[in-house]
Every structure is written in structure tokens, then in C-alpha cells.
N, C-alpha and C positions, 0 to 999 in steps of 0.2 A: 504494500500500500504506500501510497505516497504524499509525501509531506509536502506542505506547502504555505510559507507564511506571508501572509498581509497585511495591509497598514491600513486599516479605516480609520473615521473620525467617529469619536466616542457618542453622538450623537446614531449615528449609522449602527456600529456593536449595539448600544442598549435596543435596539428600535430590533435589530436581528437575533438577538438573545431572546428576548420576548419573542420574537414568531417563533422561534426554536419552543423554547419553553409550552405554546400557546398549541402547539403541533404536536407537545408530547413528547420530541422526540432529543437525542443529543445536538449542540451547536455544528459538531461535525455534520452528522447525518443530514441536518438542516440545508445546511451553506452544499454537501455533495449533490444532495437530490436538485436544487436550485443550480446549481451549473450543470448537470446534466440535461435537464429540461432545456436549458441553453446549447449546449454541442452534443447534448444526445448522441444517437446512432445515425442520425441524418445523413444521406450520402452526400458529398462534394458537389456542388452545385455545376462543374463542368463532368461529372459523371451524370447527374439527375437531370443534364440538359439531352444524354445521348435519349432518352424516352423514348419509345416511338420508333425512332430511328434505323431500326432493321424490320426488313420485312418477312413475314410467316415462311419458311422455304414447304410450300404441301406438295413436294418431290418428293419430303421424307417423312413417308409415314409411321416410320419405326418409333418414333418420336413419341407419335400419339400412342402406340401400341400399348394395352393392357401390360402393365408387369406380371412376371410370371410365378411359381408357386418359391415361396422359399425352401431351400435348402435347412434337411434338421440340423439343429445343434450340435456340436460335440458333448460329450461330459468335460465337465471342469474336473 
């Protein structure tokens, strides 16, 4: 896990320790959830531009094909 330190203005801390607090939850947990909502898993915006961008090949219909039965398990 990774550390990371900040400098807010003590105005900012009390007002974020209180939603923390108000949440339930710890100061970390708070501030990590809130930056993740922020850079989340969202793709690159020059990747999320490719969209669309290729078209369906229905030459290959293997593609769509049903999967087929699994294979049993070994014993462990």
C-alpha cells in the first residue's frame, strides 16, 4: 500500500475529518474512496476515443460460436 503525504489548510482537514467521521469510516479510507471516484478504472481518454472504431468482421463466425463443454478437473 502506498503512502502518500499532503499539505491542506486546516480549514479543509477539519471540514474532511468530519465527512470521514460522518461516513463512518477511517480518514484514510475516506480521502482513498474520494480519489478513486476521481481516477477510478476509467480508460485513457485516447483509448475511450478508439469506440466504435472497428468494425464487426461476420467472416468469423467462430467468434460467435457456443463454447464448448468443459474439461473435468484434476484432483488436487
Amino acid at each position: 500500500m502506498t503512502q502518500i503525504t499532503i499539505y491542506i489548510d486546516d480549514e479543509t482537514g477539519a471540514r474532511t475529518r468530519a465527512a470521514a467521521q460522518a461516513a463512518g469510516v477511517s480518514l484514510s479510507r475516506w480521502i482513498g474512496t474520494v480519489l478513486r471516484s476521481r481516477v477510478g478504472s476509467a480508460w485513457p481518454a485516447d483509448v475511450a476515443a478508439l469506440e466504435g472504431s472497428w468494425k464487426r468482421r461476420d467472416d468469423a463466425p467462430e467468434h460467435d460460436a457456443p463454447a464448448g463443454t468443459d474439461l473435468p478437473r484434476e484432483p488436487l
